[in-house]
Backbone as CSV, one residue per row, in Angstrom:
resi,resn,N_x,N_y,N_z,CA_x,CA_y,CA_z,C_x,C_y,C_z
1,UNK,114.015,67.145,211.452,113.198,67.130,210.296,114.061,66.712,209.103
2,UNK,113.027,66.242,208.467,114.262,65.058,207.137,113.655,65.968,205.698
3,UNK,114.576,65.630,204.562,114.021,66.029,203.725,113.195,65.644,203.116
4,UNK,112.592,64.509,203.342,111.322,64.485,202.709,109.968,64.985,203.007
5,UNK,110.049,65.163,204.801,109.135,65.988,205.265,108.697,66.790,204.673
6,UNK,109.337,68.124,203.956,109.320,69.078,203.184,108.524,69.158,201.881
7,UNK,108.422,67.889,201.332,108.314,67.373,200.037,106.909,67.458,199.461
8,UNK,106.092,67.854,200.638,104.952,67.494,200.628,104.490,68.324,199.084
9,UNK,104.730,69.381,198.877,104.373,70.604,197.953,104.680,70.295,196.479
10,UNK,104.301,70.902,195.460,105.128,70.575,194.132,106.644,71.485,194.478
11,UNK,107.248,70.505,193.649,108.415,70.543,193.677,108.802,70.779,191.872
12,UNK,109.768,72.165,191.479,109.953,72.793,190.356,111.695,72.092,190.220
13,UNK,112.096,71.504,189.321,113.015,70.755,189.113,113.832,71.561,187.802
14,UNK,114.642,71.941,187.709,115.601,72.141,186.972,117.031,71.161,186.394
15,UNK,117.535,71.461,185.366,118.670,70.664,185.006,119.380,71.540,183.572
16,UNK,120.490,71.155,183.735,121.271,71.710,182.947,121.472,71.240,181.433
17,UNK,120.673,69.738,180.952,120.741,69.683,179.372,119.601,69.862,178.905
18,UNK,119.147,70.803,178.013,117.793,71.207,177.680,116.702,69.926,176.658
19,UNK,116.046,69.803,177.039,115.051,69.030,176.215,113.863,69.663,175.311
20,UNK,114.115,69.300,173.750,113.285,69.933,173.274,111.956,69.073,172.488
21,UNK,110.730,69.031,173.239,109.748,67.842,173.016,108.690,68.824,171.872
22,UNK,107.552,68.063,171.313,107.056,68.454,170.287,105.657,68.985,171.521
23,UNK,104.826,69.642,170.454,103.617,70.203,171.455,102.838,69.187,172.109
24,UNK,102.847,67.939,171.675,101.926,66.771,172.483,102.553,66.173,173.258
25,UNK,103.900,66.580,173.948,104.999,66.032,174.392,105.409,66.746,175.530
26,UNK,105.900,65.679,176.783,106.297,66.741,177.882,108.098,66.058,177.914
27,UNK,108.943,67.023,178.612,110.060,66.149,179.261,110.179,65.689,180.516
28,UNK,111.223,64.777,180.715,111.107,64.187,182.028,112.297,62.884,181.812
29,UNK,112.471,62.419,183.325,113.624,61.725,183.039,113.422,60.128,182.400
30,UNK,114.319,59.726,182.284,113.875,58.247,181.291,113.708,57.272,182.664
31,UNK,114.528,57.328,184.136,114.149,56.440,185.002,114.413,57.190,186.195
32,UNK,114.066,56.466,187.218,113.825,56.724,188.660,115.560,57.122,189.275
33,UNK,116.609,56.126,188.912,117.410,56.161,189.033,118.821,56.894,187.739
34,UNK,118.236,57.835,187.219,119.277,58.097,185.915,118.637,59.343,186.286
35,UNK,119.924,60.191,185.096,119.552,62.017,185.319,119.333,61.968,183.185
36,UNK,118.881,61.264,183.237,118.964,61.628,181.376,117.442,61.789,181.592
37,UNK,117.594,62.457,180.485,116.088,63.221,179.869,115.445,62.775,178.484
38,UNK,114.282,62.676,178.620,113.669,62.531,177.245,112.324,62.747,177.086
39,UNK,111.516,62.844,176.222,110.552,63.643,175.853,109.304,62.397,175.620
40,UNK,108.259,62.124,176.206,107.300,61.730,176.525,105.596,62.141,176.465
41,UNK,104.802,61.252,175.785,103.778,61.317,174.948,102.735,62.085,176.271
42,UNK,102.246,63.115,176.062,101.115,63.991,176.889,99.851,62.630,176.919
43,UNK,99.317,62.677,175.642,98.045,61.913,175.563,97.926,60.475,176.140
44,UNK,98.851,60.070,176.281,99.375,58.468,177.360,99.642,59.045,178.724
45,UNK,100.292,59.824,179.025,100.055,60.436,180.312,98.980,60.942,181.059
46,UNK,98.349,61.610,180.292,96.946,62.083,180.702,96.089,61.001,181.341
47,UNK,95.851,59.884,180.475,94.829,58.613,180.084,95.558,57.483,181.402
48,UNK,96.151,58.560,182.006,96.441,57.147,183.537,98.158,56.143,183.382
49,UNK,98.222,55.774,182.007,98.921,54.911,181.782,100.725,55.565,182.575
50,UNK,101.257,55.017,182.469,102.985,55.148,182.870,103.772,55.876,181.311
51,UNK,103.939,57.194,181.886,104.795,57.935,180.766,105.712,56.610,179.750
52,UNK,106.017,56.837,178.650,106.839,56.532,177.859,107.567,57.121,177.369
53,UNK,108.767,57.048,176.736,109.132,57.402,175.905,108.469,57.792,174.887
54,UNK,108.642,58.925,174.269,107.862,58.724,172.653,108.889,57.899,171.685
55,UNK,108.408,57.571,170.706,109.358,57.218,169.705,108.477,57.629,168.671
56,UNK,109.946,57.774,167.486,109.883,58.269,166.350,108.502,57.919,165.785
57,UNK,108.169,58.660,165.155,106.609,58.730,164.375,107.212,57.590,162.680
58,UNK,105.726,56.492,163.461,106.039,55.883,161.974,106.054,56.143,160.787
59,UNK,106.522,55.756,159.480,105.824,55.612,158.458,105.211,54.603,158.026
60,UNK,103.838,54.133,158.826,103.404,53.356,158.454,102.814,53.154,157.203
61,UNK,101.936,54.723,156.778,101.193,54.991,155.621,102.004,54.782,154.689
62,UNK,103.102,55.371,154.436,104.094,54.848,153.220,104.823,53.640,153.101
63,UNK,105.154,53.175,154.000,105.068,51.518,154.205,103.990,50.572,153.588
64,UNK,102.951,50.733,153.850,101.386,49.903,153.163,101.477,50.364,151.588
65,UNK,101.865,51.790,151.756,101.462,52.396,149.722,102.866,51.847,149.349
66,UNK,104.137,51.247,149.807,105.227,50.844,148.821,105.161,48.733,148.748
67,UNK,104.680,48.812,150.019,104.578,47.270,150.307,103.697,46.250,149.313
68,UNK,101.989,46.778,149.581,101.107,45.895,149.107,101.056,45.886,147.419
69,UNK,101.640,47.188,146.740,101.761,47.038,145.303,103.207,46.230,144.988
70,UNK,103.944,45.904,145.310,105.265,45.428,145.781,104.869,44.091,145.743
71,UNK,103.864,43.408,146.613,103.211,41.751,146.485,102.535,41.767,145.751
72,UNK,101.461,42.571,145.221,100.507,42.118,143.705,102.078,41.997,142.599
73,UNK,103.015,43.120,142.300,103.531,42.639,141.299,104.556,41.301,141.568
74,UNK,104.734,41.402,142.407,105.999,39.475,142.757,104.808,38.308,142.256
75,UNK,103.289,38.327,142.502,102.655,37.854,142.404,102.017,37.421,140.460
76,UNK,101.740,38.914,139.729,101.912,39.374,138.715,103.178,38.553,138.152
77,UNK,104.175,38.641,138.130,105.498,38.153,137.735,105.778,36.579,137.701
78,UNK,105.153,36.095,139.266,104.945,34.602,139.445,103.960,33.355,138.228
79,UNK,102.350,34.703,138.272,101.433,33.948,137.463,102.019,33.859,136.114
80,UNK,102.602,35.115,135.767,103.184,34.952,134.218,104.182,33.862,133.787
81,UNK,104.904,33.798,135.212,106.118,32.851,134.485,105.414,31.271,134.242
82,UNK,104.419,30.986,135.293,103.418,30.174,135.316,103.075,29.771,134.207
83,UNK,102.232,30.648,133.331,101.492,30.478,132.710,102.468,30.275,131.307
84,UNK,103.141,31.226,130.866,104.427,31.145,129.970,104.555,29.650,129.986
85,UNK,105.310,29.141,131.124,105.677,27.194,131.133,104.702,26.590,131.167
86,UNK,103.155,26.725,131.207,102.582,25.851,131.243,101.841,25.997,129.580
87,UNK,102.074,26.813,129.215,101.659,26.976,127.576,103.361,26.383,126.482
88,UNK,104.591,26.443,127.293,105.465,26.098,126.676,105.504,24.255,126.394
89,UNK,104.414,24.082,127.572,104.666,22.649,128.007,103.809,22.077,126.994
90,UNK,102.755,22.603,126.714,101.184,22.551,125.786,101.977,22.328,124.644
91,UNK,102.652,23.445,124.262,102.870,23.358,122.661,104.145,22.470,122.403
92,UNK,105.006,21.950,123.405,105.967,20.885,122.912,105.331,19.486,123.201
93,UNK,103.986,19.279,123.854,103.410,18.187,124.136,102.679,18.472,122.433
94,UNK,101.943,19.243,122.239,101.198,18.976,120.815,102.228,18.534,119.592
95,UNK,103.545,19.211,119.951,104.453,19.201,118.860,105.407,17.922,118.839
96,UNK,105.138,17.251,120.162,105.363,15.306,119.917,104.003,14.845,119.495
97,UNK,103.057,14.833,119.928,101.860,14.530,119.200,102.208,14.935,117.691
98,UNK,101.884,15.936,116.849,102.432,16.066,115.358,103.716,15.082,115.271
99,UNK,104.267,14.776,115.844,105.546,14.807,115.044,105.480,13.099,114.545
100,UNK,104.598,12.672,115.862,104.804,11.032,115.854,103.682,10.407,114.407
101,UNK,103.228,10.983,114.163,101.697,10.879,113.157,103.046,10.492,112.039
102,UNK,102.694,10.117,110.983,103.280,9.620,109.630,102.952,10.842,108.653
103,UNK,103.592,11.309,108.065,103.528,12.313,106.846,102.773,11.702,105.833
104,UNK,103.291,10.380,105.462,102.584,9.791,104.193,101.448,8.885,104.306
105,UNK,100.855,9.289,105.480,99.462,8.650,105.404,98.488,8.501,103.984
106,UNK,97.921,7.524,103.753,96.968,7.427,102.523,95.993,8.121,103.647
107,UNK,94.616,8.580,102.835,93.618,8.738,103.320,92.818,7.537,103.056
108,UNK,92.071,7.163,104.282,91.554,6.076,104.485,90.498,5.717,103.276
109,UNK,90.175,4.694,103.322,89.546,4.395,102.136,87.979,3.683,102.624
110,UNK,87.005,4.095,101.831,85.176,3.556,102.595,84.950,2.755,101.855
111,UNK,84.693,1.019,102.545,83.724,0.481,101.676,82.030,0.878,101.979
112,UNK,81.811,1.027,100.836,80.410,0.626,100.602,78.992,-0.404,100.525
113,UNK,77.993,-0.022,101.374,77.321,-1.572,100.865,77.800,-2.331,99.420
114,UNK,76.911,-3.227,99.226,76.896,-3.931,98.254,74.878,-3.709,97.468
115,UNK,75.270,-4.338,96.043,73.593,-4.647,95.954,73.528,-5.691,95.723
116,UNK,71.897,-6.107,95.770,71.391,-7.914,96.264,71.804,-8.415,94.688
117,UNK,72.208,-7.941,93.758,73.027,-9.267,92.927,74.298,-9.800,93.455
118,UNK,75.321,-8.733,93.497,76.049,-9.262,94.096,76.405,-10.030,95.641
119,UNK,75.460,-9.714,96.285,75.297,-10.528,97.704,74.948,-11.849,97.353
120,UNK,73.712,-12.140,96.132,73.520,-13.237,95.828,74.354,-14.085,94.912
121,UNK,75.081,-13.378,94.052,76.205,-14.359,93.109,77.556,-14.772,94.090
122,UNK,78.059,-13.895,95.079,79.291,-14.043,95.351,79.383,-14.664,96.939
123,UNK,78.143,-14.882,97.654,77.991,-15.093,98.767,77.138,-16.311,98.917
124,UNK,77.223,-17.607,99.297,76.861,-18.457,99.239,76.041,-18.635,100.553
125,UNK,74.648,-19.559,100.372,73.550,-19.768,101.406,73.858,-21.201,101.871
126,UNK,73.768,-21.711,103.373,74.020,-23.010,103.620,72.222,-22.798,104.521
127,UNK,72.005,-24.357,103.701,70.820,-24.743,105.118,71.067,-25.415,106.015
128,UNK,70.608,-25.221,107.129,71.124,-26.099,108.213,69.850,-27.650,108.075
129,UNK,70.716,-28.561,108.627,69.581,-29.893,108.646,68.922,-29.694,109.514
130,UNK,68.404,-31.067,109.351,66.682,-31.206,110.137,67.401,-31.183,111.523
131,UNK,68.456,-32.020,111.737,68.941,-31.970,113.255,69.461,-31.324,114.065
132,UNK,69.841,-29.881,113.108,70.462,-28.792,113.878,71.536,-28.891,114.038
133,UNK,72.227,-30.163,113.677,73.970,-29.920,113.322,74.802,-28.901,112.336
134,UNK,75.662,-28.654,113.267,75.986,-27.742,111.939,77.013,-28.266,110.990
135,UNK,77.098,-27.539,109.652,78.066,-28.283,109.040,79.257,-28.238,109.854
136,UNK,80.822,-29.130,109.120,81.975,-28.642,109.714,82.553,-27.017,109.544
137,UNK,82.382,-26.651,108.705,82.918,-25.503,108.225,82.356,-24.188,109.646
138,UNK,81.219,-24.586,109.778,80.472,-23.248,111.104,80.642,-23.813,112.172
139,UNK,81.905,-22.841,112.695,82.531,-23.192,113.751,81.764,-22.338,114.874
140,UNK,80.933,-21.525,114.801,80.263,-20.773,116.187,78.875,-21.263,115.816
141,UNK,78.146,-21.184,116.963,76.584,-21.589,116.647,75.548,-20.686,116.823
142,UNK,76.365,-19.731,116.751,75.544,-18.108,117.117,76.138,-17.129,116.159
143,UNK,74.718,-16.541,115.450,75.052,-15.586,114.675,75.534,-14.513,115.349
144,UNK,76.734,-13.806,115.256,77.245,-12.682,115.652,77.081,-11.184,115.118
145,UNK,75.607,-11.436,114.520,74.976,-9.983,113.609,73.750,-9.769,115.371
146,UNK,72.893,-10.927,115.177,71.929,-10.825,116.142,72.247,-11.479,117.575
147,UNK,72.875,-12.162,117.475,73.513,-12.938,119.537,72.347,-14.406,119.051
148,UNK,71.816,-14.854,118.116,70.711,-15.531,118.464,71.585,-17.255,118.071
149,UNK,71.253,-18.333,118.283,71.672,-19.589,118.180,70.904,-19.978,116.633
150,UNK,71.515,-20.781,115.903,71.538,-21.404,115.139,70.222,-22.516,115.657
151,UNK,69.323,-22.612,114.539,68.169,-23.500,114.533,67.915,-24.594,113.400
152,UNK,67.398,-25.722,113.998,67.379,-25.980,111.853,66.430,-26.259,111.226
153,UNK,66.946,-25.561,110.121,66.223,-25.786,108.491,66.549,-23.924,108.526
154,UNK,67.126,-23.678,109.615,67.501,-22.066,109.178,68.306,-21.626,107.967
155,UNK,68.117,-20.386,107.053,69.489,-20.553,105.826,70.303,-19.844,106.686
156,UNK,71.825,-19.764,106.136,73.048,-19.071,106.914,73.668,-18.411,105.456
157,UNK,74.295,-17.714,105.716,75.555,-17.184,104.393,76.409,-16.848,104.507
158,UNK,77.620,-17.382,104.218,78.896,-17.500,104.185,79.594,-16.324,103.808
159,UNK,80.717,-16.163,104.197,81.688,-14.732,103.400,82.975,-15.446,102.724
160,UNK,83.072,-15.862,101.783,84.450,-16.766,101.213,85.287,-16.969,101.553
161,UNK,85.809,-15.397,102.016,87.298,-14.845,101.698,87.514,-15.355,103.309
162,UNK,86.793,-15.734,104.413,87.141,-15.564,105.617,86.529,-16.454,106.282
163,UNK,85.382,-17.507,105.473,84.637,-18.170,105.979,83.690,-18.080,107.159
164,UNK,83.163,-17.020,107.711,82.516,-17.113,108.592,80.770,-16.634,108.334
165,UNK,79.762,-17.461,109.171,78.586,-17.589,109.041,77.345,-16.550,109.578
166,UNK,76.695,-16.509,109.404,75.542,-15.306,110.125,74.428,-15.887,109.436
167,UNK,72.810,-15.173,110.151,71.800,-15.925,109.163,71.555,-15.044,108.106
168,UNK,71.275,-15.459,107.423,70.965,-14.861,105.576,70.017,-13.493,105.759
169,UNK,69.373,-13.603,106.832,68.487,-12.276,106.609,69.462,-10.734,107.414
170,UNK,70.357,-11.198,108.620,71.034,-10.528,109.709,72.392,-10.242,108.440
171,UNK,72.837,-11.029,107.648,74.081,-10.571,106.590,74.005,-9.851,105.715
172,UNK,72.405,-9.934,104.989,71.950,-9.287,103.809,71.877,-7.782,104.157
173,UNK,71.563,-7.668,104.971,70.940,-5.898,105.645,72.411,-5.445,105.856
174,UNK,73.623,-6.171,106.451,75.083,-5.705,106.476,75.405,-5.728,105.314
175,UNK,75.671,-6.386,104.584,76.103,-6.199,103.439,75.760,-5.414,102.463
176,UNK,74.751,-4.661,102.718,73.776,-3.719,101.658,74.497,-2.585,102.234
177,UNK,75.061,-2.469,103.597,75.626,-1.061,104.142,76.834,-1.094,104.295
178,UNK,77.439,-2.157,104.716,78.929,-2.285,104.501,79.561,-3.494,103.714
179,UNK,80.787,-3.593,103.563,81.149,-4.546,102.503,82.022,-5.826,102.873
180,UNK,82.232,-5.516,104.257,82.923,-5.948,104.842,82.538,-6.833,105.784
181,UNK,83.397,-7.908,106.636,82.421,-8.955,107.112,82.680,-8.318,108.948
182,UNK,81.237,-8.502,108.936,81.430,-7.332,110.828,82.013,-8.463,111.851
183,UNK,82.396,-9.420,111.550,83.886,-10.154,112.776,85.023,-9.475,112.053
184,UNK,85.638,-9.980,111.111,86.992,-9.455,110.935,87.103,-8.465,110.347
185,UNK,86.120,-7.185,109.431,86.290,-6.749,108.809,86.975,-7.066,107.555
186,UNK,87.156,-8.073,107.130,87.976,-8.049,105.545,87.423,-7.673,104.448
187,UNK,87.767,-6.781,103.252,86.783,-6.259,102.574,87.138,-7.453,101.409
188,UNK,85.979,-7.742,100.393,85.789,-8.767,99.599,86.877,-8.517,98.341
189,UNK,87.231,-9.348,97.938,88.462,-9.738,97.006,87.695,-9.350,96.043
């Protein structure tokens, strides 16, 4: 008869280094082949699975409460510096804008229409001939008040200072509101 024959029964095991496990905890050895001892989770044992080791009880809970306020402020710290340079960037971009402007600007100056004496003393009327030629002097053949072509026996009126033509009725209505001739703008001498 061998010794395992014997074996059949529980078997009460003793050893000489004491193990001291917590109440959800049994002892027992760490392997099949070793005499060391260590202390192993009841509730994983129970549930079928292969004893473990226990290990140390996390701190997970204080881990999450030091961690996640820990990334809002790196985050906090990030947007600020952000925002700091992107307002530093604002106000040295406005402050080349100011700087390039001229100090001694005049303030601009408005002409005003005119009234129909002076449109009529200082602004001269051309008729066009029967043939629709134009003189030499009217170098476009389209009034540039209305887009419309030059016709004849149409009147036109001249601007002196700059020579250019429009018809007498399309110049008169500009000139009553501005003073100036609407191709080049030049205001009258």
């Amino acid at each position: 008869m061998g010794i395992s024959d014997g074996l059949q029964s529980d078997v009460l095991l003793r050893w000489d280094t004491p193990c001291y496990c917590e109440a959800d905890q049994f002892c027992g050895f760490v392997t099949d082949m070793d005499l060391d001892v260590t202390c192993y989770n009841t509730s994983y044992y129970i549930s079928g699975g292969n004893p473990t080791p226990s290990e140390p009880k996390s701190n997970y809970p204080l881990q999450v409460i030091l961690v996640v306020p820990a990334i809002f402020f790196f985050i906090y710290i990030a947007l600020s510096v952000y925002k700091n340079r992107m307002a530093q960037n604002n106000s040295h971009q406005s402050q080349i804008v100011t700087n390039t402007e001229p100090n001694n600007r005049e303030p601009p100056s408005f002409a005003f229409g005119l009234d129909h004496s002076t449109i009529e003393e200082k602004y001269p009327k051309i008729q066009l001939a029967e043939s629709g030629q134009l003189a030499k002097s009217i170098i476009d053949n389209v009034c540039s008040i209305c887009l419309s072509e030059y016709k004849p026996m149409e009147t036109l009126r001249s601007i002196p200072q700059c020579n250019h033509h429009f018809h007498a009725d399309c110049i008169d209505v500009w000139l009553k509101m501005n003073a100036t001739c609407p191709l080049c703008r030049n205001l009258p001498v």
